[in-house]
BANU-567882 format. One line per 10 residues: their letters; for each residue y, x, z of N, C-alpha, C, O. Coordinates in pm, 1 decimal. Example, Ala and Ser with C-alpha at 12.3 -4.5 7.8 and 13.67 -1.06 7.14 Angstrom:
% BANU-567882
AS	-569.0/1319.0/780.0/-450.0/1230.0/780.0/-330.0/1320.0/780.0/-331.9/1423.6/846.5; -225.0/1285.0/708.0/-106.0/1367.0/714.0/3.0/1290.0/787.0/113.8/1340.9/803.9
END
This chain:
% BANU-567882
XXXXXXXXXX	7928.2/13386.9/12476.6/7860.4/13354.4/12601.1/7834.5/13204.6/12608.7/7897.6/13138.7/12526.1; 7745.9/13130.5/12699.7/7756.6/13031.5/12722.7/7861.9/12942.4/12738.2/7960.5/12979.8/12801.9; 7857.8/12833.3/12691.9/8006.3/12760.9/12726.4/7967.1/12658.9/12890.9/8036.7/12621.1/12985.1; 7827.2/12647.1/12856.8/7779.0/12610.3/12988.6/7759.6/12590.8/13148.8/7710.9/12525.2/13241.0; 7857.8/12730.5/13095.1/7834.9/12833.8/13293.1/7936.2/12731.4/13399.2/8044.3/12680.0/13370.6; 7885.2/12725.9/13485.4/7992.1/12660.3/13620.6/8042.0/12758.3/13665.4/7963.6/12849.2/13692.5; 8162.1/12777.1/13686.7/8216.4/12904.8/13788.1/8299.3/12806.1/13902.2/8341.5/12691.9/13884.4; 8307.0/12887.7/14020.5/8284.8/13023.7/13990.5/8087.4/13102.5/14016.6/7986.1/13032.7/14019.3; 8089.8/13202.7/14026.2/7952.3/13244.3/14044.3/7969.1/13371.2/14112.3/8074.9/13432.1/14127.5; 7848.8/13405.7/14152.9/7880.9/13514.8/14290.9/7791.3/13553.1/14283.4/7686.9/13487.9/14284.6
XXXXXXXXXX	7806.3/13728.4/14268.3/7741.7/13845.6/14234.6/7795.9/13941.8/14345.2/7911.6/13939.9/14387.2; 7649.5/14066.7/14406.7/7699.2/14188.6/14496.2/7636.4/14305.6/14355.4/7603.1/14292.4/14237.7; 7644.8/14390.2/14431.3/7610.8/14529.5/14333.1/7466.2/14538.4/14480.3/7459.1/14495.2/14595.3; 7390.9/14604.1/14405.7/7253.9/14597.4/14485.3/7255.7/14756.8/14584.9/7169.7/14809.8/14655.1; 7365.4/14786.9/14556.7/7375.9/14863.2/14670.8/7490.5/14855.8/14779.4/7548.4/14953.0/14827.9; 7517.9/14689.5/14816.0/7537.0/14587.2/14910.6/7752.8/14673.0/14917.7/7738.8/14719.6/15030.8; 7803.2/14686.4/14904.9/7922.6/14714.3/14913.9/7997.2/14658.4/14840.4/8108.9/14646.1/14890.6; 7983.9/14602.2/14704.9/8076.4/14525.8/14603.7/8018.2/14412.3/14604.8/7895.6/14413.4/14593.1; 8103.7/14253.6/14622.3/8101.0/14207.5/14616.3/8183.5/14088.4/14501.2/8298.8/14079.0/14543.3; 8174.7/14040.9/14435.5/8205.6/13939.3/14312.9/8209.9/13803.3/14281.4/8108.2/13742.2/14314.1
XXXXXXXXXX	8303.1/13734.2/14224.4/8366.6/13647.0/14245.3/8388.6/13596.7/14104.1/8506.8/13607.4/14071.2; 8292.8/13533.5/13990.2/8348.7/13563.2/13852.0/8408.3/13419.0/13840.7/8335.5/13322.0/13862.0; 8523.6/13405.9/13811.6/8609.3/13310.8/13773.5/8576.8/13212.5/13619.9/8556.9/13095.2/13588.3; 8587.5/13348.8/13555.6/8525.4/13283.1/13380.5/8526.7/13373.0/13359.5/8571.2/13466.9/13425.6; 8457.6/13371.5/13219.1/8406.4/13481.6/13099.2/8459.2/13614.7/13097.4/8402.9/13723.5/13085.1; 8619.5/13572.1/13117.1/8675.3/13713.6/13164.3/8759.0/13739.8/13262.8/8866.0/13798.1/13245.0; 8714.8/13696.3/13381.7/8823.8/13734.1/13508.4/8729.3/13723.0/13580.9/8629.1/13657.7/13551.5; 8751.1/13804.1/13719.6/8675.0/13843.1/13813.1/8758.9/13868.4/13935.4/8865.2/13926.5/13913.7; 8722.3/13824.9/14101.6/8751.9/13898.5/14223.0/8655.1/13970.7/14257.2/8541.8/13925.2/14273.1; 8689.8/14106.7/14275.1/8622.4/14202.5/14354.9/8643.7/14238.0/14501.5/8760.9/14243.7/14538.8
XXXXXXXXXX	8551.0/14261.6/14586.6/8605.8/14282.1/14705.1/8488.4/14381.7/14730.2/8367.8/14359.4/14719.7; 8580.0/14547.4/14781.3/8498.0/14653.5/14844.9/8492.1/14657.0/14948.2/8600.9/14636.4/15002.1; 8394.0/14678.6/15027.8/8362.8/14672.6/15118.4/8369.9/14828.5/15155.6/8292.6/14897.0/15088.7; 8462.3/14910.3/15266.8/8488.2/15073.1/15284.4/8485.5/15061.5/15429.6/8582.3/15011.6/15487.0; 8379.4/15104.7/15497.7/8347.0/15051.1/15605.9/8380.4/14951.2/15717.8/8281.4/14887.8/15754.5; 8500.8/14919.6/15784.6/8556.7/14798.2/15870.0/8655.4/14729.3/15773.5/8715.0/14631.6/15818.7; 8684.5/14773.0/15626.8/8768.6/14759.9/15566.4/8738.4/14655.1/15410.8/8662.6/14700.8/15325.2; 8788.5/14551.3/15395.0/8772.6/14516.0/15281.3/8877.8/14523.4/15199.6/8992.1/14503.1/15240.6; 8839.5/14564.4/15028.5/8958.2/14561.9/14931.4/8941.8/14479.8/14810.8/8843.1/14480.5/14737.2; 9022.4/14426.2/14800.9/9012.5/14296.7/14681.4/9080.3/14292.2/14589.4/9201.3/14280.1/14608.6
XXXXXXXXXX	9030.0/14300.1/14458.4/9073.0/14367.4/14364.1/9079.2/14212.2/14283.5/9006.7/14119.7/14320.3; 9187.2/14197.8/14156.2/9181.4/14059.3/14071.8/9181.2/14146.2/13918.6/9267.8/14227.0/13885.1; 9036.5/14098.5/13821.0/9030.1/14165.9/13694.2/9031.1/14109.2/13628.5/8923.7/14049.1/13631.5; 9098.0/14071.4/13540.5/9132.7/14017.4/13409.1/9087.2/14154.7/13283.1/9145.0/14255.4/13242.2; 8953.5/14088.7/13255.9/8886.1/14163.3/13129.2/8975.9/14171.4/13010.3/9042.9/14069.5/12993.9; 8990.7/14248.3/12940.0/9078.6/14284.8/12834.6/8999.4/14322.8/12736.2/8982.7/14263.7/12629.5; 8926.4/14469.4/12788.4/8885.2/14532.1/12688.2/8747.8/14525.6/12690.5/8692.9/14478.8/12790.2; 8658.2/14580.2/12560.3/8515.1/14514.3/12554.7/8438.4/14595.8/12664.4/8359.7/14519.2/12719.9; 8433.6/14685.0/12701.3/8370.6/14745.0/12813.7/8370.1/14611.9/12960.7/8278.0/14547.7/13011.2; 8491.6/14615.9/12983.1/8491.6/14514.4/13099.1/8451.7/14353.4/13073.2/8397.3/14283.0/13158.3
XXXXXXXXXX	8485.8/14313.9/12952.7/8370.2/14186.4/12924.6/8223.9/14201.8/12898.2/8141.7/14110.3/12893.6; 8203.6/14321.0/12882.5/8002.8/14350.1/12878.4/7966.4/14324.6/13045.6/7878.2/14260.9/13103.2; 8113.1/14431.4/13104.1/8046.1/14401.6/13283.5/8045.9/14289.6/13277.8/7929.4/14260.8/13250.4; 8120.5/14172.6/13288.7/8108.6/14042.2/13366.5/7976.6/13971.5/13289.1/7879.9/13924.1/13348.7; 7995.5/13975.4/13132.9/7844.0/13948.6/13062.0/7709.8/13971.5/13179.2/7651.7/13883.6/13242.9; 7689.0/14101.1/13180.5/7613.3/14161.7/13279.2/7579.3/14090.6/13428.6/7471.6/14081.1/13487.5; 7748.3/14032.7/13475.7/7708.4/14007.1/13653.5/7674.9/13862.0/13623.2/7666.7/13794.0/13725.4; 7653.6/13796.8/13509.6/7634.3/13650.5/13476.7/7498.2/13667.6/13481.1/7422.5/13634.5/13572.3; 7469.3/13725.6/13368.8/7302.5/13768.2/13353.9/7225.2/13814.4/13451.3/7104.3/13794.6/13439.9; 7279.5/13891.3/13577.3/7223.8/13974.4/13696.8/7092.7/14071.3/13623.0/6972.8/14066.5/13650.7
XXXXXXXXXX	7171.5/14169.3/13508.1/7106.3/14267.1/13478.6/7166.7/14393.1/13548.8/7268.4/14367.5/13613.2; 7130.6/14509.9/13550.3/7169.3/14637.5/13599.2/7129.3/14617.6/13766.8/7029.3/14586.4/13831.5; 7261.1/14653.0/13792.2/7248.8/14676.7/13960.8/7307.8/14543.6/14004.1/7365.7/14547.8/14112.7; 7304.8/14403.8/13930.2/7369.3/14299.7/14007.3/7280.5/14259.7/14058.9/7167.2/14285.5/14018.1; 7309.0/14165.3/14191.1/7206.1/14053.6/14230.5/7285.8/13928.6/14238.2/7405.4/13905.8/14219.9; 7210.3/13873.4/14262.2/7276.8/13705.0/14294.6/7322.5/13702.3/14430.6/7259.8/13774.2/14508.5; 7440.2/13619.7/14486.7/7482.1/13628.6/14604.5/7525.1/13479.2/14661.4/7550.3/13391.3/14578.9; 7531.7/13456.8/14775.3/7550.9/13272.0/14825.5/7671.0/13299.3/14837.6/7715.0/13399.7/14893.7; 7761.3/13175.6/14764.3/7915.6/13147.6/14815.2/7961.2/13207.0/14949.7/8034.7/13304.1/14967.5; 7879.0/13097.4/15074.9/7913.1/13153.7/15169.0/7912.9/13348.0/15198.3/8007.0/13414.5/15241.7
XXXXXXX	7789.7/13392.2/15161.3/7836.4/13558.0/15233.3/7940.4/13585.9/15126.6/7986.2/13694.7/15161.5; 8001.2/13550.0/15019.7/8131.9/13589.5/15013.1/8243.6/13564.5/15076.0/8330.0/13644.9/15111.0; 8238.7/13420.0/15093.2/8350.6/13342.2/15186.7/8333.2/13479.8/15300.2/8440.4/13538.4/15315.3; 8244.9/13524.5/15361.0/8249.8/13585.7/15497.1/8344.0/13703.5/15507.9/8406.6/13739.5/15607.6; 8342.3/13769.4/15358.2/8454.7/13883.1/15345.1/8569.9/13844.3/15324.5/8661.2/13902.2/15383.3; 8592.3/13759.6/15255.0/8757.4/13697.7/15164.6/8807.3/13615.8/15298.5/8829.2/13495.9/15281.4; 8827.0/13670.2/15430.3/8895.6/13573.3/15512.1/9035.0/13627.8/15498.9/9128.8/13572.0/15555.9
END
């Protein structure tokens, strides 16, 4: 991957409920959104499946989009 990247960087899933938090190359905060409820998950990529995802939420291919610091800050209180 780039050695380039600034993190952190902030990715939703485009069907607005997951929200992302990528730390580096291979670690990630997740936070679900289950209706009044948020859950926040901490991923430390291991295996190659889960470093293609974060590959992926860098690139904003699939179902990622790009997301502003702040509307994450708005969930992670």
């Amino acid at each position: 991957m780039n050695s380039k990247l600034s993190f952190p960087i902030y990715r939703k899933l485009s069907n607005g409920r997951s929200f992302y938090k990528i730390i580096s190359e291979t670690s990630f905060i997740e936070l679900q959104q289950m209706g009044t409820k948020v859950i926040r998950y901490e991923v430390n990529a291991k295996q190659y499946p889960e470093i293609l995802r974060i590959k992926d939420m860098i690139n904003v291919t699939n179902e990622f989009e790009e997301l502003a610091e702040s509307d994450y800050m708005k969930l992670d209180e």
